[in-house]
N, C-alpha and C positions, 0 to 999 in steps of 0.2 A: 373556773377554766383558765388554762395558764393561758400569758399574754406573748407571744415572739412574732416576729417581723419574718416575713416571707424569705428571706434572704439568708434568714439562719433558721428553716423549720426542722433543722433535725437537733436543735440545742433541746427541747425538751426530750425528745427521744434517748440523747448522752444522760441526761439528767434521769431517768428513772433506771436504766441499765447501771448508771454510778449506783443509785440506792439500792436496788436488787440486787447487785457484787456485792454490796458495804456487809447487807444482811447475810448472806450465804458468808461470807467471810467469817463474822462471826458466829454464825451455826457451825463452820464448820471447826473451828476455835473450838466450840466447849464440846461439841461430840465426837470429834477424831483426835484433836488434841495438837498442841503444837508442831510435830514433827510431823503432821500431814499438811495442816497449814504453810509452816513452810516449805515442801515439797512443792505444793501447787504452787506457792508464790516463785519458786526457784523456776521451774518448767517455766512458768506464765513468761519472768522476766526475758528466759531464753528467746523463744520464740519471739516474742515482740522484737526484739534485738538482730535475730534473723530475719525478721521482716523489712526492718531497716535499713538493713548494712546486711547481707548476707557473709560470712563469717564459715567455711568448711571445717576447720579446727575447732570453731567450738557447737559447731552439728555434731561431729562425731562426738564432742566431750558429753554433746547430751545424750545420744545417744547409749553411750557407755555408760551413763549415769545411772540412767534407764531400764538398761539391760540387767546393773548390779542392784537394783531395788528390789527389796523386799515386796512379796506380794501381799502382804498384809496392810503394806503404807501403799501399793502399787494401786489398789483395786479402790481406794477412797478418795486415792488421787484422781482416778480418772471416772470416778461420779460423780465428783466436784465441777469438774470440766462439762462433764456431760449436762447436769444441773444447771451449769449455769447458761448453756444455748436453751438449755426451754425455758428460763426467765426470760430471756434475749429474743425469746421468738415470740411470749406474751408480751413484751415492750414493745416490738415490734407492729403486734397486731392494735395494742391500745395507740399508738402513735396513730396508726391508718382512723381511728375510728375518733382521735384528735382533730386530727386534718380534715376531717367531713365536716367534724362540728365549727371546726376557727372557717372556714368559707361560706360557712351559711349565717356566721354572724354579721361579714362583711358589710357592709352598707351598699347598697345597690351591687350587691354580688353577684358574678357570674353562675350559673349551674353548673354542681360538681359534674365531669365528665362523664358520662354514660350514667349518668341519675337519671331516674324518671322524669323530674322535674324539667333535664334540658333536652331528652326525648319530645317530651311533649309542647315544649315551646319551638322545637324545630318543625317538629309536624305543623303545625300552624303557621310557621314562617311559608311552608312548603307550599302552604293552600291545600294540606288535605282537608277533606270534609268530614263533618259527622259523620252520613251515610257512609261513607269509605271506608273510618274508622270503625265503625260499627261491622262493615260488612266482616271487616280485616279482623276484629278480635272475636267475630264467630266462628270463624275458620282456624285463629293461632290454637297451636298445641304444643306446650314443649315441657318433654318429660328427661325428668332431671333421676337418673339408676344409679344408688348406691350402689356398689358392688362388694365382694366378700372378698378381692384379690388380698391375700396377705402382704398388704404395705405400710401396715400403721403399727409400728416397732415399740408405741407405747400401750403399757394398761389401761385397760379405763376407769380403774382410779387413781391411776396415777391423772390420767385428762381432767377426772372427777378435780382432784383438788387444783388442776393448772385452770380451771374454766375462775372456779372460787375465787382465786387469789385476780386473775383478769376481770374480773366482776369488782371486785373489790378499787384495781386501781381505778376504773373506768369512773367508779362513784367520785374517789377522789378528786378527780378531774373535773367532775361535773356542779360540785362545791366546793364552800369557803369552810375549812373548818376552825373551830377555836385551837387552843393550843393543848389543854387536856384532849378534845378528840383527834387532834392529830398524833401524838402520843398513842392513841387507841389503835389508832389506824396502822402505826409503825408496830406496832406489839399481835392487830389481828394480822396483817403481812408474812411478821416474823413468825408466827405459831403454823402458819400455812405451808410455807415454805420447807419450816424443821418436820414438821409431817412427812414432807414430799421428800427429805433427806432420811428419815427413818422408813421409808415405804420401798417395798424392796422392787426393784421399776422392768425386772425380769418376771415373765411366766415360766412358771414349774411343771408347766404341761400343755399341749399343743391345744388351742381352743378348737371346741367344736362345733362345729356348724352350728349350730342353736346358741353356742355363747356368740357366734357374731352376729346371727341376727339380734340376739340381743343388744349389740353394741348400737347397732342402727336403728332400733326402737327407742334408745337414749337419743342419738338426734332427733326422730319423730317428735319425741312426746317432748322432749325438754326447753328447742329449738322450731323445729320446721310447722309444730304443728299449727303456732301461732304468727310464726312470722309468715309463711307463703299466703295466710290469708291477708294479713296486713299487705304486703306487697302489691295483690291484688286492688287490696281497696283506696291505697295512698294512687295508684294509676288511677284507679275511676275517679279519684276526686281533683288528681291534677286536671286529668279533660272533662270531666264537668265545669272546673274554674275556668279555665280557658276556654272552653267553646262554649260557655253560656247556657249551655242544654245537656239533659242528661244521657249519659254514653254508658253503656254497662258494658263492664267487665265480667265476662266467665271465665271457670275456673280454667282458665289457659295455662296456666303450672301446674303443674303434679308428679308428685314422687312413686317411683317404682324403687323396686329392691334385686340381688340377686341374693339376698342372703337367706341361706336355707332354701333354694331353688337352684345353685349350679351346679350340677352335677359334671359338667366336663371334665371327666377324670379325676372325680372325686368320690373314692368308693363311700366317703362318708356322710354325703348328702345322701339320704332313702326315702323312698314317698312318705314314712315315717315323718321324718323331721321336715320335710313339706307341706303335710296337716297340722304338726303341733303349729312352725311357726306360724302359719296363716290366720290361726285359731288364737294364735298368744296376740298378735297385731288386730283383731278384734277388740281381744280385750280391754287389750290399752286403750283404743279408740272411746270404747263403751263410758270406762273410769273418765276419760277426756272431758267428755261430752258430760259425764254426769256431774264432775266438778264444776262444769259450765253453769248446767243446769241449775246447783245448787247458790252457787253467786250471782246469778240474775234472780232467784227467789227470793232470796235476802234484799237485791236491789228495787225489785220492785214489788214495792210494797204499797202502789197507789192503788187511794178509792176508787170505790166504783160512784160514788158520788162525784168526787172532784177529778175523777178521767173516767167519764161514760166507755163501759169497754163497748166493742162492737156484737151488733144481735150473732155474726157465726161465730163471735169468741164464748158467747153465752151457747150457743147451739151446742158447740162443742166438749162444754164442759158438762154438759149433758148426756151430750155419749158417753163420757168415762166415766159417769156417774152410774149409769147404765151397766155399760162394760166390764167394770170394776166396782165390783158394790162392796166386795172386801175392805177397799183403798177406801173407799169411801166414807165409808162408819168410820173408819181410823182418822179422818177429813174432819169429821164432825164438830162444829164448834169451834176449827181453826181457819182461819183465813175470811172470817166475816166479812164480808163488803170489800174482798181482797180479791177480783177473779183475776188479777196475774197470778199471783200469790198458787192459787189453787189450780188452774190450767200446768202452770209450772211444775205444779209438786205430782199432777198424774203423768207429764211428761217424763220425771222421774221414775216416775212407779214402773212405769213401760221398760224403762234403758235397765233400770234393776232387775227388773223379769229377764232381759237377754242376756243380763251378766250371768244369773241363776242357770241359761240354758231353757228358759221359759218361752212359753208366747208373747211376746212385746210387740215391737215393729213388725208388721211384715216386709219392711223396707224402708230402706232411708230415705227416701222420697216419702212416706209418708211421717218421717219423724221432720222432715222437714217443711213439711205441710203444718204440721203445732204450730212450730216455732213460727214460722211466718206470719200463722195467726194472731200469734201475739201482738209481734211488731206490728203489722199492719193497725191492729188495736191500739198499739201505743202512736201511734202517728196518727191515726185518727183524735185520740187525745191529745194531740201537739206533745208528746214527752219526749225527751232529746234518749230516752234509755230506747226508743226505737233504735237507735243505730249500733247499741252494743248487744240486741236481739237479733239483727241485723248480720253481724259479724260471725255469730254460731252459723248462721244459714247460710254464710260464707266454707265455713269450717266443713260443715256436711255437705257439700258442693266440691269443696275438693276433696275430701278423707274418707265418705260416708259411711259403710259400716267395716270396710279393711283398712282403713288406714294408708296402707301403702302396696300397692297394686304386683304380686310378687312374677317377675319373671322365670320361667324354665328353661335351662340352656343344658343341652349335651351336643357330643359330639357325634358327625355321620359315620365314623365307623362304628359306634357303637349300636347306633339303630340300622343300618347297614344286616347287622350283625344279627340284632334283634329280627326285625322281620323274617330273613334266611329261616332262621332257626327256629319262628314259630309257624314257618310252611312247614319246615319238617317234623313241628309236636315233637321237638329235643329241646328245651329252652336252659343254657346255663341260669347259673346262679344272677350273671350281670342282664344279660338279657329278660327274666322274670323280673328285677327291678324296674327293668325301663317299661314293662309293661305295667304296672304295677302304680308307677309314678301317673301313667297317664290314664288311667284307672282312680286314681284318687284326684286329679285335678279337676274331671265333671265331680267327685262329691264333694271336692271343696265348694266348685262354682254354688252346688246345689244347697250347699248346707251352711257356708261360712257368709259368702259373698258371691253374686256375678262376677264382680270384679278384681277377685282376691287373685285369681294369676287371668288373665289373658294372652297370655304371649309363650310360644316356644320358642326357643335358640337352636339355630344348629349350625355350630360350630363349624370349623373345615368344610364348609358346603365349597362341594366340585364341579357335581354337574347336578341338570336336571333332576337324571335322579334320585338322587341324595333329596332333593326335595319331595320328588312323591311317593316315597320310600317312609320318610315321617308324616306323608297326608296319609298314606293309607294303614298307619298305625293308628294316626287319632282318627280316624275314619270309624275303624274297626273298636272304638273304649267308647263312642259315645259322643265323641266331641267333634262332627262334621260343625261346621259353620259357628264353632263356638269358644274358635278360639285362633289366634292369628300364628301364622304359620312363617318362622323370620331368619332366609337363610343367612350367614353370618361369611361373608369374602375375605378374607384377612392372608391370603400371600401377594407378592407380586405377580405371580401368571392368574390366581384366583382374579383378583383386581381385573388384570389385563382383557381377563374374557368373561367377568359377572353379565355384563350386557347382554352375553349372547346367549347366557344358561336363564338369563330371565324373559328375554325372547321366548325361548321352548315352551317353555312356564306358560305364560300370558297367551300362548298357541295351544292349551292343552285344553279340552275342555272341561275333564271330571276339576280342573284345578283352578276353570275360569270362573265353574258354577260355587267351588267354593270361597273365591274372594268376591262372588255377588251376593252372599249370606255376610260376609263381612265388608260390605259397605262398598264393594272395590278399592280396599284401601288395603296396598302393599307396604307393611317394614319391610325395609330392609337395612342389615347391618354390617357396619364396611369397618375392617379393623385396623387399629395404628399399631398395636403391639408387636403379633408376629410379621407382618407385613415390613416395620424398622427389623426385626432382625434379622427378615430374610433378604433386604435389598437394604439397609441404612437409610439414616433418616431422610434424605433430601430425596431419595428416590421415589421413599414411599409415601410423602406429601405430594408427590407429583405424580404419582398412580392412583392414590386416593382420590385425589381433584379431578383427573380426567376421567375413574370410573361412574362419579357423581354425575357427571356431564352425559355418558354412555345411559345409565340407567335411566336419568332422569328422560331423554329423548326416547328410547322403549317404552317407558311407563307412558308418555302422553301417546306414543302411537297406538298405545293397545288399550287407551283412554283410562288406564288405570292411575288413581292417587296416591303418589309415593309418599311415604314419610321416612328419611333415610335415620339411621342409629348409629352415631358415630361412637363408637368403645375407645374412646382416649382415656391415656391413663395420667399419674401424678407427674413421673419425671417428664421431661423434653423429650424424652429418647423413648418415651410410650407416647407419643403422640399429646404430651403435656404442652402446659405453659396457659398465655391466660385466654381465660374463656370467649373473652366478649370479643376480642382483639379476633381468636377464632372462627369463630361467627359469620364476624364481618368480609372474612375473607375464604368464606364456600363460594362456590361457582356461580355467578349470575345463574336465577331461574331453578337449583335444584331446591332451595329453599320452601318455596311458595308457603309458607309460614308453620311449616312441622318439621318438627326436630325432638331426637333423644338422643340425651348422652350420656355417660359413664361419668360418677365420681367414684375415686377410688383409694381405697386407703389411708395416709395422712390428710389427702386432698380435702375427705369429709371433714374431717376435726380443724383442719387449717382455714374453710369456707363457711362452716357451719357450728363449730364451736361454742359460739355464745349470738344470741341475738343480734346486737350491730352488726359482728360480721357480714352473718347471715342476710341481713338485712341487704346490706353494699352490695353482696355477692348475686342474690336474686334481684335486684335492679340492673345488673350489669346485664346478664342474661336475658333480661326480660326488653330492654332498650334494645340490646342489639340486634334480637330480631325483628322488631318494630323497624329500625335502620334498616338492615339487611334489603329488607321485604319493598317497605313503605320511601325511602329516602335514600338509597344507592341509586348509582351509575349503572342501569342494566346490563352496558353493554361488554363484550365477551374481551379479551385481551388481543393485542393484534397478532396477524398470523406468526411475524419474524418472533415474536415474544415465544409463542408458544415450538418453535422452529428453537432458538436458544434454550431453553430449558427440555429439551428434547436430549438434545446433545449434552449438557449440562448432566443429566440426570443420567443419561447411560455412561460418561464418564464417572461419575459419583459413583454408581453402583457397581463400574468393574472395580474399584477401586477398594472399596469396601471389602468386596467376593474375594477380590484376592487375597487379603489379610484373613478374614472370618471363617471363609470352606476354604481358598487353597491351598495354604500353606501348611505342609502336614506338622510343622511344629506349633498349631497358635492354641490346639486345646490345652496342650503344655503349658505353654506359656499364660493362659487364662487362667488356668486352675493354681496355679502356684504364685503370679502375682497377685491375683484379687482371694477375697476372703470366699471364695463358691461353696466349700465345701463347710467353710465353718456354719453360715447362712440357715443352711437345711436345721441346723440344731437349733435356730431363734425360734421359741414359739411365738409367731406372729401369726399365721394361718391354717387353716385346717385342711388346707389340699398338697399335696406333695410338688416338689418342685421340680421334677421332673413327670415327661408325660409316660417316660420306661423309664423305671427303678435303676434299672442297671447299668444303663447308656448314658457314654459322657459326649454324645455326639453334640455338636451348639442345636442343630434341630429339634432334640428333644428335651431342650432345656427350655423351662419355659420364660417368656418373655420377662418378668418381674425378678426374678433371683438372677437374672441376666445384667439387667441393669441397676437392679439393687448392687452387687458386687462391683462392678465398674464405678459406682458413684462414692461405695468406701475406700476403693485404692484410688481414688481421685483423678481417674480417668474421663470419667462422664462419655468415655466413648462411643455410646450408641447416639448419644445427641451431636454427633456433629461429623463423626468418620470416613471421608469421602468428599465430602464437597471443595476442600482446600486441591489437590487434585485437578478435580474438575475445572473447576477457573484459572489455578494457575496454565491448566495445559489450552483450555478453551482460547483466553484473551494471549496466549502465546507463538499464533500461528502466525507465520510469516506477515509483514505487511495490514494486519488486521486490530493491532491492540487497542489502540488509540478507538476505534470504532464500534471494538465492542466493551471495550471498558465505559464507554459513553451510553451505548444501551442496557449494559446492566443498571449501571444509576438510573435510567430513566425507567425500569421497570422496576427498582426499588422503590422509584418517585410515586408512581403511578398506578401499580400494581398489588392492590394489597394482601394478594395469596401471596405472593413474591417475597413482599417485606416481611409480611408473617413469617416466610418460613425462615430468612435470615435473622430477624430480631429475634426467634427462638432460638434457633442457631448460639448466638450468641449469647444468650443466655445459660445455654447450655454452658457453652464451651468456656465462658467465664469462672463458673464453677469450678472446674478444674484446675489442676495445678500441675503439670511435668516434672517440678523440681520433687517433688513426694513423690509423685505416680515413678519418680526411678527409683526411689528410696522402695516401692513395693516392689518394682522391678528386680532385683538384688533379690530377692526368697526366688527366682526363681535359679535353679542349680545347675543348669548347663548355661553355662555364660555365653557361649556362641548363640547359643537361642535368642537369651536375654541381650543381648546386644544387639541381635540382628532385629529383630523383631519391635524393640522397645527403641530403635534409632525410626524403624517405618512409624510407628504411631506418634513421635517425638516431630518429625520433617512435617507431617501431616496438620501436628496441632498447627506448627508455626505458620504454613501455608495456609490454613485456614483464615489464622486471625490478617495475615495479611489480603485474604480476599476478603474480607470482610469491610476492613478500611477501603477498600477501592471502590467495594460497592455500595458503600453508606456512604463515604465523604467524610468521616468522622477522621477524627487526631488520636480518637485513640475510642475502644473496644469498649459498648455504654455506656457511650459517653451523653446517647440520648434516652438512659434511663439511672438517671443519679443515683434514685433512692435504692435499685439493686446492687448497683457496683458499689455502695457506700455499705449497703450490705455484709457485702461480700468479702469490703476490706477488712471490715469493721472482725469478721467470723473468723478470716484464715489462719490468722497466730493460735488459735482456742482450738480450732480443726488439727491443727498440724499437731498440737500439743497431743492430741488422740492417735493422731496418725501414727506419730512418732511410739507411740503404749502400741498402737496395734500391730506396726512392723515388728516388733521385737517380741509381743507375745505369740504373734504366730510363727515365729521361727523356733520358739523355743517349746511351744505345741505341737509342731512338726516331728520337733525330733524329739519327741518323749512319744511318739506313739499317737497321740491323742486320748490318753489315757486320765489324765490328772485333773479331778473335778475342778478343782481350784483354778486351773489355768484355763480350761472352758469357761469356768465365770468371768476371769475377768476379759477374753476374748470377746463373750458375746455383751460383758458391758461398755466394752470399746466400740463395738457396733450399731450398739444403741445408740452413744453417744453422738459419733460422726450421722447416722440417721439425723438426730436434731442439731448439729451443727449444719450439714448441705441441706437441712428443710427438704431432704426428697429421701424417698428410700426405692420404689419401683413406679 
């Protein structure tokens, strides 16, 4: 493990970004050949140089340089660039997972922040009790929904071989090698890497629904399905250490999916591809569990002389002996004096029968009932392999036999539409699907899993009812009381009156008697996406926050148990940024220890990637709401707080409205400065990106290809458009600055929905760059547009960053989160270097028509690119 002083923790970080350049440099030496190499070296030097000294005369030169390049040397140039940010953002991520390990070696080390470890040493500082703790982790629930939004701009094997080569430094790190296997090391590196230079990092066809669930079955099975157990049981055994007595942990994680279940506006999801995947995530489950199976048979190989098993582990081997008299002859002879050995290998025989489509289990509970048997046997024999039989019945506690529990989401027009037209026995084509889908969800439950969907979505819920409108479809398939019904709020006036449409609800009775079949326990799902584009970001953190408040106060008056679904997305400007910091700053009291959320897109691959990550990332989550819950400030924000952001917030959002809907030149000016239209041609997703084909209206654009295009022309606009505005005009009213420029710091201080939403803020808005975002500015062709328009979002950044300093107290723009702004500096010469390829390809794509395959390619590998340069795409 390398050795550096706190002081310079990011010299290791230089140090493997220098060797990762050294290699790709010479990759790209022997495969593209000198005149590409120094192409890139020529670009590279520019841009550094503008970074420096900014330099107009020789932007343009490179510019023109640019422009006259050959697109033969033009398209390897900028996959060199591109290539080299997903090295940069594997060095990045093995750094983070350096720094966990250099603090735990420390000698009377503090707990890394938001670890389990220092969760549970504050709990005890706190004086929670066992019983407390006990009561608290039988009530926590918090479900962590991959979703299927097209935001993840790379392959998956192209991820395939970046996890490899991350795997590979992380070993490095974690030994000494000799000098022949450091050599090894450099050459398996280099073999990885030129792979990933020969692999062509574009899809040749739009995936589909089944290729992305399959994408998220690669994290299941590869990642999640071993570590959220572990997660799990590294918490039971910190507070067993600490509190002396033992505390169990239930499977309070678990993962849901939307892939191969969203249908909103996706003619390509069909109850079809709803059965395969639910069926295919079995499967996997099945092979999981049976590769378990087979490495604990190998391991335990103790006698029944020298570890007495127990009289029910012998009972039971006698059922299957019984039950399975086939398996049994095949038994014969093998495993003498061996009964793990033998209990294990009918446990086998079972899981194979259901892989076949056999009689095996009739449930996971009763395959968990084996295993237990075991363990319990081996702990009555004192054998320490009780705890790695222990771990399976961890495994089938969270996964049991689906794996990962798949949500159904459409939209209420669409069922709106559906019911209409099955009063009138005329059902179109879309309408028989939606009946169709919820027709096959009871045979999923019946046939795959209970637990393989649970859940509807219904998008654009308005009113009432929109809600008993989809009860009385699944009413009418089979599925009263057997399956949860989750309307989805996501504009600002939605936000503004959910409270009062769940009112109605919670008053209805056919819809009270169906949440006392489900336990009284209400989802509900509150959206960040369209909600940002419909009012921008600062507004719709503050109509988020106050409808949690609203709903949470309905739900206890109608004695009902909420658990809210918060649909955040990867960027800022979808309701991103980090998780736990999130968390901590929902509303005193909406929490009460249940929560689901949305990971999306890059999000997945960036948190879940490789085990450490993953590891870090389910700790972060898992502490925070232990915090949240068990160890926050109850109490509410003061009234003048909530009085300031009132005003705040409605300035922000005329502010934004006026640029987004009222200005009749700004779709213009959207579509011509940012890449919108080239976007739709990345296959990254299998749902279209608009919710009407036809319409260039910003409403029916949807949220993700919104702000995917604003983060390649280096706008980052949705994450921050408005709030500069608002405070400059707030803290400038006569006689008032001074007083409220002192309150906003103190509810920066103090407040930590507040600071969240400004350190996002800020993150966001760092991201960005004005001096490029004019350089995209220029494609657009009515200069009076392009001026007027790009002077409003230009005034706005700067007002931002300057409220931003008045309200942090800072010298300068994160300056209280180094390692991003080091980031950031670290990216933007390599960004620009793209920017620069992208301006000039799409202008000369423009005016050819959009005709020239060749110039679509390297379009959309300039897009890739900047994706893994800004680490965001939607």
């Amino acid at each position: 493990m390398s050795n550096y002083t706190a002081s310079d923790k990011f010299a290791p970080l230089r140090r493997d970004i220098d060797f990762l350049s050294r290699l790709l440099g010479q990759i790209i030496l022997r495969h593209a050949g000198d005149s590409v190499f120094e192409a890139v070296e020529h670009v590279r030097k520019i841009t550094l140089q503008l970074r420096v000294k900014y330099d107009p005369a020789k932007e343009q030169e490179l510019l023109a340089w640019i422009k006259d390049l050959d697109l033969s040397t033009a398209i390897p140039v900028i996959r060199a660039f591109a290539l080299y940010f997903q090295l940069v953002n594997l060095a990045e991520e093995v750094h983070r997972i350096r720094r966990k390990r250099y603090y735990a070696t420390l000698p009377d080390h503090e707990p890394q922040r938001g670890s389990i470890e220092e969760i549970v040493l504050k709990l005890s500082a706190r004086g929670v009790t066992p019983p407390e703790m006990q009561r608290f982790l039988n009530h926590l629930s918090i479900g962590i929904v991959l979703t299927a939004h097209p935001t993840e701009a790379q392959r998956q094997t192209v991820l395939t071989k970046l996890l490899r080569i991350a795997l590979l430094l992380i070993d490095h790190e974690q030994q000494e090698l000799t000098p022949d296997e450091e050599k090894m090391f450099d050459e398996n590196i280099t073999t990885e890497i030129e792979a990933l230079w020969q692999t062509d990092e574009l899809r040749h066809n739009k995936p589909t629904p089944q290729d992305e669930a399959e994408n998220g079955l690669f994290y299941l099975e590869q990642v999640l399905f071993d570590r959220v157990p572990h997660t799990l049981q590294l918490l039971e055994r910190r507070l067993n250490e600490t509190y002396g007595r033992p505390i169990r942990v239930p499977p309070v994680l678990r993962i849901g999916s939307w892939m191969g279940g969203d249908r909103d506006a996706n003619p390509f999801v069909t109850h079809d591809i709803t059965r395969r995947v639910t069926e295919r995530a079995k499967q996997v489950v099945l092979r999981k569990y049976i590769q378990s199976v087979e490495n604990l048979t190998s391991r335990c190989s103790l006698s029944d002389t020298l570890a007495p098993p127990s009289a029910k582990l012998l009972l039971s081997i006698k059922r299957d002996v019984r039950n399975y008299p086939k398996r049994a002859r095949e038994l014969e002879g093998r495993f003498q004096h061996e009964p793990y050995r033998h209990k294990m290998s009918f446990i086998r025989h079972k899981l194979v029968l259901m892989m076949q489509g056999k009689k095996g289990y009739v449930s996971a509970a009763a395959f968990q009932n084996d295993v237990r048997l075991v363990a319990d046997s081996l702990r009555q024999a004192k054998s320490s392999l009780a705890d790695e039989v222990d771990f399976l019945c961890r495994q089938i506690d969270v996964f049991g036999f689906y794996l990962v529990s798949l949500d159904v989401r459409d939209n209420s027009q669409a069922i709106n539409k559906a019911l209409e037209e099955k009063h009138k026995g005329a059902l179109s084509p879309e309408s028989r699907e939606v009946l169709k889908t919820l027709r096959s969800i009871r045979s999923i439950q019946d046939n795959v899993d209970p637990r393989s969907i649970t859940t509807y979505i219904l998008s654009m819920t308005h009113s009432k009812d929109d809600v008993l409108n989809l009860f009385h479809l699944i009413k009418a398939s089979g599925l009263y009381g057997r399956i949860d019904i989750v309307p989805l709020f996501e504009t600002i006036h939605d936000l503004k009156h959910c409270h009062e449409v769940m009112t109605e609800l919670y008053k209805t009775p056919l819809y009270r008697k169906h949440l006392k079949l489900r336990g009284d326990i209400q989802e509900i799902m509150v959206g960040y996406s369209d909600s940002n584009k419909d009012g921008g970001y600062f507004t719709s953190g503050w109509e988020l926050y106050k409808a949690q408040i609203n709903l949470t106060r309905v739900a206890e008056a109608a004695k009902i148990q909420q658990r809210l679904f918060h649909g955040r997305g990867g960027a800022i400007g979808r309701g991103g940024g980090p998780l736990n910091q999130a968390i901590l700053a929902q509303p005193p009291g909406t929490l009460d220890g249940q929560i689901k959320m949305t990971e999306q897109g890059e999000m997945i691959h960036n948190k879940y990637g490789n085990p450490y990550l993953a590891d870090r990332n389910l700790e972060l989550i898992l502490s925070a709401m232990i915090e949240a819950d068990l160890l926050r400030d109850p109490h509410p924000p003061r009234e003048e707080w909530v009085e300031t952001l009132e005003d705040i917030s409605q300035r922000s959002m005329d502010a934004y409205r006026a640029l987004v809907y009222e200005d009749p030149d700004f779709v213009t000016f959207f579509t011509e400065t940012t890449p919108i239209q080239e976007i739709s041609e990345l296959n990254i997703g299998s749902r279209p990106s608009r919710r009407k084909a036809a319409s260039q209206r910003i409403e029916d654009l949807r949220a993700i290809p919104w702000v995917f295009s604003w983060t390649q022309s280096r706008y980052t606009l949705p994450g921050w458009f408005g709030l500069g505005t608002a405070i400059r005009n707030y803290i400038s009213e006569p006689g008032k600055m001074t007083e409220r420029k002192e309150c906003l710091r103190e509810m920066y201080r103090k407040w930590l929905f507040f600071k969240a939403q400004i350190d996002f803020m800020q993150m966001s808005a760092q991201k960005a760059d004005m001096h490029i975002a004019r350089r995209y500015a220029e494609l657009v062709e009515d200069k009076a547009v392009r001026d007027r328009i790009f002077s409003v979002i230009e005034q706005e950044y700067r007002w931002l960053n300057e409220a931003i300093l008045i309200v942090t107290g800072q010298d300068e723009t994160l300056s209280n989160n180094p390692t991003l702004q080091m980031s950031i500096k670290l990216r933007n010469p390599y960004v620009d270097a793209l920017s620069y390829f992208q301006i000039s390809l799409l202008r000369t794509w423009r005016q050819t028509d959009r005709t020239r395959e060749d110039l679509k390619r390297a379009v959309l590998l300039s897009i890739n690119g900047i994706a893994n340069g800004m680490r965001n795409t939607g």
